[in-house]
LUMMI-418434 format. One line per field, with one value per residue: residue number from 1; x, y, z of N, C-alpha, C in turn. Coordinates in steps of 0.02 Angstrom, whole numbers, plus 50000, padded with zeros to 5 digits. Atoms other than C-alpha are relative to their C-alpha. Example, Ala and Ser with C-alpha at 12.3 -4.5 7.8 and 13.67 -1.06 7.14 Angstrom:
vexmi <- c(1,2)
n.east <- c(50045,49958)
n.north <- c(49941,49941)
n.up <- c(50000,49997)
ca.east <- c(50615,50684)
ca.north <- c(49775,49947)
ca.up <- c(50390,50357)
c.east <- c(50045,49961)
c.north <- c(50060,50055)
c.up <- c(50000,50037)
This chain:
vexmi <- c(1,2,3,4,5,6,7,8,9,10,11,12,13,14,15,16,17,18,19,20,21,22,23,24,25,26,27,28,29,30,31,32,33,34,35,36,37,38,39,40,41,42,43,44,45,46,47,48,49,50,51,52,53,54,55,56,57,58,59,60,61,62,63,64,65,66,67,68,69,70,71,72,73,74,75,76,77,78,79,80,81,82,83,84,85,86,87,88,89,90,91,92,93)
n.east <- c(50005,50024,50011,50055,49970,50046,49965,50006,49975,49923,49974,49985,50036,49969,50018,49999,50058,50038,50044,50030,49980,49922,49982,49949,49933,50020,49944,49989,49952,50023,49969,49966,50000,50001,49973,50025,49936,50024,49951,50000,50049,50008,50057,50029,49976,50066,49976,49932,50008,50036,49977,50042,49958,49986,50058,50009,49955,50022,50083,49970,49951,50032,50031,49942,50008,50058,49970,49922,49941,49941,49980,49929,50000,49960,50014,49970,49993,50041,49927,49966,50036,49971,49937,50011,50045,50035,50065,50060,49948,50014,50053,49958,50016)
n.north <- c(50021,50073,50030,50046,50049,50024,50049,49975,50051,50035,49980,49931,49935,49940,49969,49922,49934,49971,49953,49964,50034,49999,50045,49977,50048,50069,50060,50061,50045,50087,50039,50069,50048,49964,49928,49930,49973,49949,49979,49936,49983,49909,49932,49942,49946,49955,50056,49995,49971,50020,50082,50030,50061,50035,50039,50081,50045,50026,50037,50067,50042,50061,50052,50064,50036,50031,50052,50054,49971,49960,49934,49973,49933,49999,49913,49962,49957,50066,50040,49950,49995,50075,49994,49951,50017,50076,50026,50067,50061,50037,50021,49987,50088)
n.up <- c(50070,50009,50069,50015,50007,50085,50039,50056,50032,49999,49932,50009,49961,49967,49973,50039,49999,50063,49973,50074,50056,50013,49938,49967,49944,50016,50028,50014,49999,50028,49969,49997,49964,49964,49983,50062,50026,50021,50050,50040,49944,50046,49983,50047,49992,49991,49935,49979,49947,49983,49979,50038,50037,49917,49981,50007,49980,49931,50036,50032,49958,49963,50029,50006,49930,49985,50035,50012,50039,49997,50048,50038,50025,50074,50012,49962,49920,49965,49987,49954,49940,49963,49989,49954,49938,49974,49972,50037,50013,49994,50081,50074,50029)
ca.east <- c(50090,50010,50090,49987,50042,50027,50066,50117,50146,50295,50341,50362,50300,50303,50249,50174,50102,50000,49922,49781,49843,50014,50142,50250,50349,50364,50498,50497,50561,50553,50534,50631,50591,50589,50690,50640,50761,50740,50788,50743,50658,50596,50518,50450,50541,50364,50416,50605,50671,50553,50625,50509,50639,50665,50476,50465,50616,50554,50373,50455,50569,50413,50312,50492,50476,50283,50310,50482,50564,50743,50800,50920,50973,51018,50936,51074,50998,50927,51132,51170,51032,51093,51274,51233,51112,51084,50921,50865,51023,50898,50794,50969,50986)
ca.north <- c(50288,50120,50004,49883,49707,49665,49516,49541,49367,49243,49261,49447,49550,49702,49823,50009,50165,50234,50399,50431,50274,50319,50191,50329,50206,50023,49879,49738,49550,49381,49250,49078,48946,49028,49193,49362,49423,49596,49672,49849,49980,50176,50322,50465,50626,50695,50568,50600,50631,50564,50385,50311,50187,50137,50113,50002,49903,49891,49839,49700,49634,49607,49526,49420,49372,49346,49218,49148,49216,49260,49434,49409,49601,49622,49826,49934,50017,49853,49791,49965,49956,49765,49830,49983,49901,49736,49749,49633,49502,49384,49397,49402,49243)
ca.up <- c(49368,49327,49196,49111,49067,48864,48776,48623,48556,48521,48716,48691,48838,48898,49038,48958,48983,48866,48875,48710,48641,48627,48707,48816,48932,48887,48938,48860,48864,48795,48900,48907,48992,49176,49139,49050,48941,48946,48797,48776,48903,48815,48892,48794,48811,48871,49049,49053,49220,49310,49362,49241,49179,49358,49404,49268,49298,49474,49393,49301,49449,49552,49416,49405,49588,49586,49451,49497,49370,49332,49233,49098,49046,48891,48890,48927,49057,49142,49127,49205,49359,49395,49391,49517,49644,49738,49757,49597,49636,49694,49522,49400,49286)
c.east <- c(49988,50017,49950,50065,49970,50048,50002,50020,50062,50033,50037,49939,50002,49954,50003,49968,49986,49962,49958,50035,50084,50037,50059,50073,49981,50081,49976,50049,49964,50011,50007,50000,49976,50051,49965,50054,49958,50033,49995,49940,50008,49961,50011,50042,49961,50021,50071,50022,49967,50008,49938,50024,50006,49931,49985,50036,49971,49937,50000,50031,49953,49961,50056,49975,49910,49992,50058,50036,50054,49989,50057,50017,50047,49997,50060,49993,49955,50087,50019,49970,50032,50079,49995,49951,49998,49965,49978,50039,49947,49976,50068,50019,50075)
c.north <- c(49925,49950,49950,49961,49981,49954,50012,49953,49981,49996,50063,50021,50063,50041,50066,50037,50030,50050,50024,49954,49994,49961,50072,49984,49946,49970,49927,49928,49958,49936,49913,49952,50047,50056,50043,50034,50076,50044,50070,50058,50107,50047,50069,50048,50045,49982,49998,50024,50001,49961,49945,49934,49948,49962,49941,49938,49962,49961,49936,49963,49981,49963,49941,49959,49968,49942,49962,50004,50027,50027,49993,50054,49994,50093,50017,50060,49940,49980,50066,50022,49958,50019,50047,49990,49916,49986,49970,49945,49934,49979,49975,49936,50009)
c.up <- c(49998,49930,49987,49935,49907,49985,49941,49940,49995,50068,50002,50056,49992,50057,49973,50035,49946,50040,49911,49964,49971,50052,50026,50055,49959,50050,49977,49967,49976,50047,49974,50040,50057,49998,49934,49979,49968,49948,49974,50053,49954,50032,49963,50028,50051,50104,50027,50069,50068,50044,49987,49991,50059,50019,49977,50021,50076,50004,49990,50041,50054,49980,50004,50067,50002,49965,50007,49939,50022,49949,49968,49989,49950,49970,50032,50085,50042,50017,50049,50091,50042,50034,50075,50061,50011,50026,49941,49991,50001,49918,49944,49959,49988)
């Protein structure tokens, strides 16, 4: 699955999938200075199950690193990945 990077103004990102126009995955963050405050991550019902939520997260943590960014988490399930793994300590703000 391939997200694709959209700006969506005001320092509002996000990483989506769209299938027919429809956004079915997304997360997106705002960034600050050097960190992304990620504030909200959704996959479609159609995608559930999957480890959709995960790919992106994982999407987003190596755009963080390719940029030098840190990951604020502010999404509940972005606060619940960070809590359960230390593989994105390096990225966490």
């Amino acid at each position: 699955m391939e997200f694709q990077l959209s700006n969506r103004g005001n320092e509002e990102s996000a990483f989506e999938y769209k299938e027919n126009d429809e956004v079915l995955a997304e997360i997106i963050w705002t960034k600050l200075g050097d960190i992304m405050v990620v504030e909200h991550t959704f996959v479609s019902e159609k995608l559930r199950g999957q480890g959709v939520a995960k790919q992106l997260l994982d999407r987003t943590a190596d755009y963080a690193r390719e940029k030098g960014f840190k990951i604020e988490a502010v999404c509940s399930y972005v606060v619940a990945a960070f809590e359960k793994s230390n593989a994105y300590d390096d990225i966490k703000a």
